[in-house]
C-alpha positions as CSV (number, residue, x, y, z in Angstrom):
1,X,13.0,22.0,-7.9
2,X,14.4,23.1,-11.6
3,X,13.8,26.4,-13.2
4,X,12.8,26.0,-16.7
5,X,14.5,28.0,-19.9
6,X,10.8,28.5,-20.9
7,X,10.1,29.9,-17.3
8,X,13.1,30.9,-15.5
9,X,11.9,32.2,-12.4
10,X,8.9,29.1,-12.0
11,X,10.3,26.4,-10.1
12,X,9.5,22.8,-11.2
13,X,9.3,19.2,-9.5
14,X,11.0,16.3,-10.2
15,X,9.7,13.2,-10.1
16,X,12.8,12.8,-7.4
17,X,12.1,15.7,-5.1
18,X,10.3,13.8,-2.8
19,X,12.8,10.6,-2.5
20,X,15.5,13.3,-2.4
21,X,13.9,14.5,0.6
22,X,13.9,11.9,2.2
23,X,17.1,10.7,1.5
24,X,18.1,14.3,3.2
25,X,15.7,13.6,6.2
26,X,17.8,10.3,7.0
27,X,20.9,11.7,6.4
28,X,22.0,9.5,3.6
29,X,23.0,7.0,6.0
30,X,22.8,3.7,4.7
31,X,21.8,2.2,8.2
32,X,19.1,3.4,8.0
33,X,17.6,1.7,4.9
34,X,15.1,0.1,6.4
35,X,13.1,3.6,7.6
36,X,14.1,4.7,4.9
37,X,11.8,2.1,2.7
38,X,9.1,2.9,4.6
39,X,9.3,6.4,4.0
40,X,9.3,6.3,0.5
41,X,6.7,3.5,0.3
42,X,4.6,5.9,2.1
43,X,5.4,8.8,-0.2
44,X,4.6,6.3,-3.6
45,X,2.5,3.8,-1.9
46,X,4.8,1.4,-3.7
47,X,9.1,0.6,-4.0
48,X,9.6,1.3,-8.0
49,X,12.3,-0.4,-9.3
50,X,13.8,2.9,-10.7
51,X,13.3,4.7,-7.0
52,X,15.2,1.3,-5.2
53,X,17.8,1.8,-8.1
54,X,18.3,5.7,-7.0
55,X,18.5,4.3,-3.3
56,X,20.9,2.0,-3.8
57,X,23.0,4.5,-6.0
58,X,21.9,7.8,-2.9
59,X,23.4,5.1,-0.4
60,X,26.0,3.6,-1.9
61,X,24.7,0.5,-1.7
62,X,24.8,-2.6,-4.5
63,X,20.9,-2.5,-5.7
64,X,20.8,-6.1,-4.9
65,X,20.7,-5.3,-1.3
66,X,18.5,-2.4,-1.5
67,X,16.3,-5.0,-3.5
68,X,17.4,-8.2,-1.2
69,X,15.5,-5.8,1.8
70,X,12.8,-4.7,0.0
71,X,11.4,-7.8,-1.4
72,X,12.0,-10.0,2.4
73,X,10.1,-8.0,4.4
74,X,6.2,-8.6,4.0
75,X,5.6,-4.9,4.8
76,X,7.2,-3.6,1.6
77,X,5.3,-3.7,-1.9
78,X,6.9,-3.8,-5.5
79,X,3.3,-3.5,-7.1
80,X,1.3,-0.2,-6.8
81,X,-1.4,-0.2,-4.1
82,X,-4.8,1.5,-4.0
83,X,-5.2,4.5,-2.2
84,X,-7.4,2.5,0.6
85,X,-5.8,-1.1,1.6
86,X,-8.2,-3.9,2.4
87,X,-7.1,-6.8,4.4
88,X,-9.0,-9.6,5.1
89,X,-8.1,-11.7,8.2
90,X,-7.9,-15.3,7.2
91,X,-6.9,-17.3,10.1
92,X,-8.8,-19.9,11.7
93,X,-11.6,-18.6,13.4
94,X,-12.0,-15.7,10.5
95,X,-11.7,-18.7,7.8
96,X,-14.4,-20.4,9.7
97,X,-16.3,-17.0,10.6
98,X,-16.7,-15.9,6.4
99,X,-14.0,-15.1,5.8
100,X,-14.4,-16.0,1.8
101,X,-17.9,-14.6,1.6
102,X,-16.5,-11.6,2.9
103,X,-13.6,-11.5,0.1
104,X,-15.9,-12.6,-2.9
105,X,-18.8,-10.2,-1.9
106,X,-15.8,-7.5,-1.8
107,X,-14.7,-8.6,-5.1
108,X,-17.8,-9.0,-6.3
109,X,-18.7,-5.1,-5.1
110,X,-15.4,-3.8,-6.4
111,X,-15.4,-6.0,-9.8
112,X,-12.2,-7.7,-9.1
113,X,-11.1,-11.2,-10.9
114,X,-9.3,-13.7,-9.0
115,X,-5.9,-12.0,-10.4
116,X,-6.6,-8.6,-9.3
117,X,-5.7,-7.2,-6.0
118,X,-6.1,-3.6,-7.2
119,X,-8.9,-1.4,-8.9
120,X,-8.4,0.1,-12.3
121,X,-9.0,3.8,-10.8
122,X,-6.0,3.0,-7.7
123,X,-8.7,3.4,-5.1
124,X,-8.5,-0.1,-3.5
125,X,-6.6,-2.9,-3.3
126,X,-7.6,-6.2,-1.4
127,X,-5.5,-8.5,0.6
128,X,-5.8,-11.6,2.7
129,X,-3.6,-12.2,5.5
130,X,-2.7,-15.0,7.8
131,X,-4.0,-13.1,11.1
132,X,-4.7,-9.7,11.9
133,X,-4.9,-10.5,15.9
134,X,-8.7,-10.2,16.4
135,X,-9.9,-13.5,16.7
136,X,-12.7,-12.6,18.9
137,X,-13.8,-10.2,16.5
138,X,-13.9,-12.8,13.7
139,X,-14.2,-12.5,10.6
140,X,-12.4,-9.4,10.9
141,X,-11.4,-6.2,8.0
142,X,-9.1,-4.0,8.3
143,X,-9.2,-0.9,5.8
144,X,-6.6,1.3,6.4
145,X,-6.3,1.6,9.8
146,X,-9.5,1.0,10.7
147,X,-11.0,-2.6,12.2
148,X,-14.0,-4.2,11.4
149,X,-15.2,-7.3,13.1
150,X,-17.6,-9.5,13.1
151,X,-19.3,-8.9,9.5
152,X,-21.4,-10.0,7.2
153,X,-20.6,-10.0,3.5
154,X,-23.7,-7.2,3.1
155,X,-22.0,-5.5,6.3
156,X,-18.2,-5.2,4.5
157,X,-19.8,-4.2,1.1
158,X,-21.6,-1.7,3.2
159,X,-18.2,-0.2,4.6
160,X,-16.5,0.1,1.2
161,X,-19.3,1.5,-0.5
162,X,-19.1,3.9,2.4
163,X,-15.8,4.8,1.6
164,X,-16.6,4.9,-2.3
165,X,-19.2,7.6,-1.3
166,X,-16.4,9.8,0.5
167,X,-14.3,9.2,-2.3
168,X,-16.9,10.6,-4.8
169,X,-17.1,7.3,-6.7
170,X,-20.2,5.4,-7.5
């Protein structure tokens, strides 16, 4: 945090504060870039390029690297992410369950084109995976870290308009 000439004895944030840290928290120890990802991912729900850039630089490390990790693992995200993540199973037996009726009604709900992932306002994005590991509970949602099995299209609209509610959206 900075003092300001304006007001000396207010401290401000940085937009670095947080990464900083975290950064602290691991001990600037370049071994350790993998948790290190994942704690900043979790702090900006995202890698920015400028943030990887600061790793690299914090670590000591070429960007390329820091970049090289980022973008090989499928856990990590260079695109900003909705507050609440929606994953779709869309293995076999979910593919054959409804899967697709259960994306385009979500799409439909949410008003998302075929490019989209993410709402406008941040609060969702949508994903389709290759298995979530539920087959018997096919076609199965996860959202968040909550699963969802055997639904209907009506029944996944259902749950994200629940969430909506919380959320205070309409």
């Amino acid at each position: 945090m900075l003092a300001t000439e304006e007001t000396p004895n207010v401290a401000v944030e940085t937009p670095f504060d947080a990464l900083c840290a975290i950064l602290e928290r691991f001990e600037y120890n370049p071994t350790k870039l993998i948790p290190i990802l994942q704690a900043v991912q979790d702090e900006y729900r995202y890698l920015p390029e400028d943030v990887l850039t600061y790793v690299a630089t914090a670590l000591r490390l070429p960007p390329a690297r820091v970049y090289g990790v980022a973008s090989f693992y499928a856990h990590f995200t260079l695109e900003p992410k909705g507050k609440h993540i929606i994953r779709l199973c869309d293995g076999t037996a979910c593919h054959v369950k409804g899967t697709p009726k259960l994306l385009a009604a979500i799409r439909e709900r949410l008003d998302l084109s075929e490019a989209q992932d993410t709402t406008p306002d941040m609060l969702f994005t949508v994903e389709t995976v290759s298995c979530l590991g539920a087959c018997g509970l096919a076609p199965v949602m996860v959202i968040d870290e909550a699963v969802h099995g055997q639904l209907s299209a009506d029944d996944a609209v259902e749950i994200v308009e629940a969430i909506m509610e919380e959320e205070g959206v309409a």
